[in-house]
C-alpha positions as CSV (number, residue, x, y, z in Angstrom):
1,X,68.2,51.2,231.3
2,X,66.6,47.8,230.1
3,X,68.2,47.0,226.7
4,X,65.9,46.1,223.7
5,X,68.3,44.4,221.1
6,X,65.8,44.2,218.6
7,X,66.1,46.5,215.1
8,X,63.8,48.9,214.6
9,X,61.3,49.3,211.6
10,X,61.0,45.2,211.4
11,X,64.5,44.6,211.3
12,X,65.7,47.4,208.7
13,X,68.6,48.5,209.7
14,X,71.0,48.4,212.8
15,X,71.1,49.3,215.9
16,X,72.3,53.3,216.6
17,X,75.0,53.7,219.4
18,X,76.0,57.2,220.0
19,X,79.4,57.3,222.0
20,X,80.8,60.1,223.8
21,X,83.4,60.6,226.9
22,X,82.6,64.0,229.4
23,X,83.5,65.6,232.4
24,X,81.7,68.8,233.6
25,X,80.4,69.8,230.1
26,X,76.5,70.4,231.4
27,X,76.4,73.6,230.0
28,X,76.1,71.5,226.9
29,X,75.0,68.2,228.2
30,X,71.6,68.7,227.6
31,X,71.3,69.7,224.2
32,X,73.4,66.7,223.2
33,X,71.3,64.4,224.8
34,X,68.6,65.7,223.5
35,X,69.1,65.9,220.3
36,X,70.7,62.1,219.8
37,X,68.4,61.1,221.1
38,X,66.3,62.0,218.3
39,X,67.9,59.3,216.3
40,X,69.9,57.0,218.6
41,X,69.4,53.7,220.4
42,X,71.2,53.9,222.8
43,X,74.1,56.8,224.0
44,X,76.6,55.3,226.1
45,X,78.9,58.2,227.7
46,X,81.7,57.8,229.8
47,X,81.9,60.4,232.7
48,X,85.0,61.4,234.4
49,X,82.7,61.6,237.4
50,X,81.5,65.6,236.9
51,X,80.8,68.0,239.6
52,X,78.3,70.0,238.1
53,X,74.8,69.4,236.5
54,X,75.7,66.2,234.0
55,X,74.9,63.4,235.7
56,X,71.9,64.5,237.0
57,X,70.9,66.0,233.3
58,X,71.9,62.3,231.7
59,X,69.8,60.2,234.2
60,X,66.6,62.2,233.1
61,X,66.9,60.4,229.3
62,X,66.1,56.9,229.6
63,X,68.4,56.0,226.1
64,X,71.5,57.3,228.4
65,X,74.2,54.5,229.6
66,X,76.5,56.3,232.4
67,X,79.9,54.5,232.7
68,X,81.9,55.8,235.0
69,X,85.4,56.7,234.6
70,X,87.2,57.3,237.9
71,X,90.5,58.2,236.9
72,X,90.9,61.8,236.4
73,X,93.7,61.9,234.2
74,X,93.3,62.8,230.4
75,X,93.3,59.9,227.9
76,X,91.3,60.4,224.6
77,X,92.1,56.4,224.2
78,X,91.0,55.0,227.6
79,X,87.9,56.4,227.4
80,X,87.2,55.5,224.1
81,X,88.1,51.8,224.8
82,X,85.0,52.2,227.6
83,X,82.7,53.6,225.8
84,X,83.4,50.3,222.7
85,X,83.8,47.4,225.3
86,X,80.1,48.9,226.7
87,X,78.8,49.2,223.0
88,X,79.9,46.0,222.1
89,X,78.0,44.1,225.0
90,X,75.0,44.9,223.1
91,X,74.0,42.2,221.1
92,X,73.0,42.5,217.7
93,X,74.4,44.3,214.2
94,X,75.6,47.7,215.3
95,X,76.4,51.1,213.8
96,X,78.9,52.9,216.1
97,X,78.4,56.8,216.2
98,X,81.3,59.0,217.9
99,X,80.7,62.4,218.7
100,X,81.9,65.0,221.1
101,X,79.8,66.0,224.1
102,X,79.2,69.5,222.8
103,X,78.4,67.5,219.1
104,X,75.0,66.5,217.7
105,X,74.1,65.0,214.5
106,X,71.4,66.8,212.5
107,X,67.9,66.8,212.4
108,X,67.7,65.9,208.9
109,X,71.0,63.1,208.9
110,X,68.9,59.8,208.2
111,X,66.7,61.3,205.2
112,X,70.0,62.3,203.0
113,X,71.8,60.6,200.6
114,X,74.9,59.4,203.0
115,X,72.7,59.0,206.1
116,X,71.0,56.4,203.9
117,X,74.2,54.9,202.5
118,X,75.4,54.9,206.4
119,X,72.2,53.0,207.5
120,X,73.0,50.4,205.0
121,X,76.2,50.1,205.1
122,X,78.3,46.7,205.7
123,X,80.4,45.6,209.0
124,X,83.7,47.4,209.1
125,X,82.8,50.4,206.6
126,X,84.0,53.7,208.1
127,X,82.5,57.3,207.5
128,X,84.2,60.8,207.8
129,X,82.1,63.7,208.8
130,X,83.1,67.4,208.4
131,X,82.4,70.3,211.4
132,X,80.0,73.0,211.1
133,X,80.7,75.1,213.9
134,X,78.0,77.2,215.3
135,X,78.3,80.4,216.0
136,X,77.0,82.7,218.9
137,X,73.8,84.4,216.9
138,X,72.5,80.7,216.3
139,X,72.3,81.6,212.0
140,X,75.6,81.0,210.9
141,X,78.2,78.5,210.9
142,X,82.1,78.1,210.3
143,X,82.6,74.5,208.2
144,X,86.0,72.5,209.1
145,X,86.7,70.5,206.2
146,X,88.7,67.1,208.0
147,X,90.4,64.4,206.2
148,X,90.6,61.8,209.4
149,X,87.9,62.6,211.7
150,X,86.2,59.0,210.7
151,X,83.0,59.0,213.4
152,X,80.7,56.2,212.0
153,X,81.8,53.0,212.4
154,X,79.4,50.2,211.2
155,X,80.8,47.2,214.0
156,X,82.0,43.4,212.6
157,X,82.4,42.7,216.5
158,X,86.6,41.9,216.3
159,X,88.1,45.0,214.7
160,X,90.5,46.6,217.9
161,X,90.6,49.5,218.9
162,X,94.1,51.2,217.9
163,X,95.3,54.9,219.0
164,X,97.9,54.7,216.6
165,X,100.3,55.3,219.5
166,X,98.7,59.0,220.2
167,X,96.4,60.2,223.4
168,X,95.2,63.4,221.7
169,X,93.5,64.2,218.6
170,X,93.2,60.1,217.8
171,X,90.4,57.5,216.6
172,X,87.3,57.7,218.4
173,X,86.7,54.3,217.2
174,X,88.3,51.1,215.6
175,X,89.7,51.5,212.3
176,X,89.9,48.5,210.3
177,X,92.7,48.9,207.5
178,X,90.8,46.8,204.8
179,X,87.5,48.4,205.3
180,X,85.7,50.5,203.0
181,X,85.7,54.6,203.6
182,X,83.6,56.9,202.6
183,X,83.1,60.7,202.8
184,X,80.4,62.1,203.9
185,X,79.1,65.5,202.0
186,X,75.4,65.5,202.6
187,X,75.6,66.4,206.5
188,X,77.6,68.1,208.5
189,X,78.7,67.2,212.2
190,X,77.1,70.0,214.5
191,X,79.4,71.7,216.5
192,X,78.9,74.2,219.7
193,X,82.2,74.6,220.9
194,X,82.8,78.3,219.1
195,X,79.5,78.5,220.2
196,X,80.3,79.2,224.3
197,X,83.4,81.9,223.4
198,X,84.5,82.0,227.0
199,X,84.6,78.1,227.3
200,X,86.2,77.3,224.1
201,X,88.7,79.9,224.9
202,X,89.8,78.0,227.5
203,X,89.5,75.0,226.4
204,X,91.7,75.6,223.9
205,X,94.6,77.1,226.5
206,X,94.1,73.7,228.2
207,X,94.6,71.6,225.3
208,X,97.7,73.2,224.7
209,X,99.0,72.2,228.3
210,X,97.5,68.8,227.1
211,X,99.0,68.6,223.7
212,X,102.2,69.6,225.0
213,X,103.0,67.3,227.6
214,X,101.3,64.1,225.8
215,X,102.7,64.7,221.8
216,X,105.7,67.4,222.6
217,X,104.9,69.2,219.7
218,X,106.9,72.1,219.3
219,X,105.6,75.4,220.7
220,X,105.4,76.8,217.1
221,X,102.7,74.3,216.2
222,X,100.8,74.4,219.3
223,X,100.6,78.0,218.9
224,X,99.4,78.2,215.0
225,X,97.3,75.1,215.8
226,X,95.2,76.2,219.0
227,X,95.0,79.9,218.7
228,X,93.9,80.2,214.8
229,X,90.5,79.1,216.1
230,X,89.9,82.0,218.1
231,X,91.6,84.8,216.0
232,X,88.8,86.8,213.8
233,X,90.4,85.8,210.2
234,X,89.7,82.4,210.7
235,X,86.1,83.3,211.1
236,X,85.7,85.3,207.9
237,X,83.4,83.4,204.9
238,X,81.1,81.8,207.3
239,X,77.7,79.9,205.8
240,X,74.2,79.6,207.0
241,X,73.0,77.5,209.6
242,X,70.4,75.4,207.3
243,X,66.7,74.8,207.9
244,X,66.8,71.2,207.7
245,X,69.9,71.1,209.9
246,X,67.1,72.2,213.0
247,X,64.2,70.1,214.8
248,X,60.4,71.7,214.8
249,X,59.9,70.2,218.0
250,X,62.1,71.6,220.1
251,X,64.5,74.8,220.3
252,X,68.2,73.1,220.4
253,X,70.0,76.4,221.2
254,X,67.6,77.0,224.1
255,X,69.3,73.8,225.9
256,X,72.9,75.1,225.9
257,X,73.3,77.0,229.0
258,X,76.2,79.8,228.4
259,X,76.4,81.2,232.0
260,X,78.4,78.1,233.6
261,X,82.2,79.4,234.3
262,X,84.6,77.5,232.4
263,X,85.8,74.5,234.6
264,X,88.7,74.0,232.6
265,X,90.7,77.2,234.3
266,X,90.8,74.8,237.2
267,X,92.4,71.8,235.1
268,X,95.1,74.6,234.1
269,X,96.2,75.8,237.4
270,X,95.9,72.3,238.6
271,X,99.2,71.9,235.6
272,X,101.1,74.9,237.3
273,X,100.4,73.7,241.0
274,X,101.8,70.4,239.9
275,X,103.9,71.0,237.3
276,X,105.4,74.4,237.9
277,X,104.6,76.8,235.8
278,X,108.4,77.4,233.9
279,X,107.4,74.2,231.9
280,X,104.6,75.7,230.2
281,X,106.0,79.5,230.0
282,X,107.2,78.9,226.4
283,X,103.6,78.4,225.5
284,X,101.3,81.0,223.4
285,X,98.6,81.1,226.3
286,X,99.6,84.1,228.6
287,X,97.0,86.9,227.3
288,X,95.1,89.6,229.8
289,X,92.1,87.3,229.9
290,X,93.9,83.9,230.6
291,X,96.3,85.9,233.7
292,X,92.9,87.4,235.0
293,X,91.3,83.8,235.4
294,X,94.4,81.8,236.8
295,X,94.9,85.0,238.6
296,X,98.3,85.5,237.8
297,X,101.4,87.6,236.5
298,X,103.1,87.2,233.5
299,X,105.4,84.8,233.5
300,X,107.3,85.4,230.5
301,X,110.9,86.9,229.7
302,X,110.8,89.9,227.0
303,X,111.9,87.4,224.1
304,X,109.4,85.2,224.5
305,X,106.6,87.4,224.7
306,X,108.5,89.0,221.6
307,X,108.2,85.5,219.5
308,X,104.8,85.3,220.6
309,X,103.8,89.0,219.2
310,X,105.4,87.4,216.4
311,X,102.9,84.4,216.2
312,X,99.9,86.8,216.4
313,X,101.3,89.0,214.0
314,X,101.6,86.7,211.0
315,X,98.7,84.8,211.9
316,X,96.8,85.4,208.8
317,X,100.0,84.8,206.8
318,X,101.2,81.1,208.6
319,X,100.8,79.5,205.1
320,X,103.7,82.0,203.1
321,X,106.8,80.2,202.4
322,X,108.5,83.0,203.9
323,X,106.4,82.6,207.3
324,X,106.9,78.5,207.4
325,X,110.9,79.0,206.6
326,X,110.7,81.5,210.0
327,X,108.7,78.8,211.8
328,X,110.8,76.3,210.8
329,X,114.1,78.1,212.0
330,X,112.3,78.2,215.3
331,X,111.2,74.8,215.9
332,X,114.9,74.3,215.8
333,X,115.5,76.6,218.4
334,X,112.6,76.6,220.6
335,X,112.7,73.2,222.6
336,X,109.8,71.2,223.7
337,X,111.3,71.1,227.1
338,X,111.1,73.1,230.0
339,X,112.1,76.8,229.9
């Protein structure tokens, strides 16, 4: 695409770059583009070189910049450095947007309070969003209240980027220690990834592989972190999906496509085939639905399927004393090491 590196609206306010990293998420693709591109100058995404409909669905919007990323292997920092090194060879005074290939910002973002305070904000001034997460019937969502998800980043040009010596779950985008931060209450991130239950399922067995062989966080964690998302009490007390949140133009629900098969079965029993699959035994992923797709048996011993009942079983209750004291005493006996 032919960059214009002139402001909009006379020189108002600063260029919009909307960042994101994919690989095979066209079920979603669409709708993302779509919709930030409502709002953005220029979306710069860097593709782990998909198989399915992505590439093809990004060339049809001419704000798109495809980078590709050949290496295959999962790094939440690599491909965020891409994404910054391609935003920052656009000249001019720059707000830096991070968000998730199955995230949009909403319709309304730029007329609030915060959207207004973000458009005229100051180099190096940071911005943390919180998650709405839609659900299947389109009306309601869950909100995720986060603390460190900072996702607007208004560029000074020289502030590195830093993982803060993590792969997984880092900074999208610099952080500058001295800058200014700010909370953002007026709009919500949108979110679809409850929103596709069979991909987000897996997804979320994946990540545990992921999670355990990049952080080696104990099997306790992984298992009250990654499965609490998909257990019905943490979908109780959910809130409407609002109005304003929506574009009149165009139906963005009708652009997520729900029939693709989950890709991300593949990435897991690419881990066994190269792994073996004692290392990951230990971890809470083995249900009837994840065995049918990887087509496999149970690979479990009785006690760890019994510690794993145990998991499920006290779900609801992880934040008792009495349940963290139990957790505890297994961390200490549960290894983050192969079975």
């Amino acid at each position: 695409m032919m960059e214009n590196n002139k402001k909009k609206s006379g020189g108002e306010r600063p260029l919009l770059i909307c960042l994101s990293a994919t690989r095979n998420y066209g079920w979603v693709t669409r709708a993302f583009c779509h919709a930030n591109s409502q709002w953005a100058d220029y979306i710069i995404i860097v593709d782990q070189m998909s198989t399915d409909a992505t590439r093809d669905i990004c060339s049809e919007y001419d704000k798109v910049i495809l980078i590709d990323d050949h290496d295959l292997s999962y790094s939440e920092s690599r491909r965020s450095m891409m994404a910054l090194n391609r935003a920052r060879e656009i000249k001019g005074d720059k707000i830096l947007i991070y968000l998730a290939i199955d995230e949009v910002l909403p319709a309304n973002w730029m007329k609030t309070a915060d959207g207004q305070k973000v458009l005229n904000s100051k180099p190096s001034e940071m911005f943390m969003l919180d998650w709405a997460n839609i659900l299947p019937d389109n009306k309601h969502c869950k909100m995720v209240f986060q603390d460190d998800m900072y996702r607007i980043f208004h560029d000074d040009g020289v502030t590195p980027y830093d993982n803060q010596n993590k792969d997984m779950h880092t900074h999208c985008l610099p952080y500058h220690e001295g800058g200014k931060e700010y909370k953002i209450s007026d709009f919500p991130i949108l979110h679809f990834g409850i929103y596709n239950t069979k991909f987000q399922y897996v997804k979320l067995r994946y990540y545990q592989m992921v999670d355990y062989d990049k952080n080696h966080r104990s099997v306790v964690t992984l298992s009250r972190y990654y499965n609490r998302p998909i257990g019905n009490d943490f979908w109780q007390g959910v809130d409407d999906v609002k109005h304003e949140w929506l574009w009149s133009e165009f139906d963005l629900f009708s652009l997520v496509d729900l029939d693709t098969p989950p890709f991300l079965v593949e990435e897991c029993q690419k881990f066994i085939r190269e792994k073996g699959i004692k290392r990951y035994v230990l971890l809470d992923m083995w249900d009837d639905t994840m065995l049918d797709y990887l087509q496999i048996q149970d690979p479990r011993p009785i006690w760890i399927k019994i510690v794993h009942r145990y998991f499920h079983a006290t779900e609801k209750y992880h934040k008792w004393i009495i349940i963290r004291v139990i957790d505890k005493v297994l961390k200490a006996f549960i290894w983050v090491t192969e079975y």
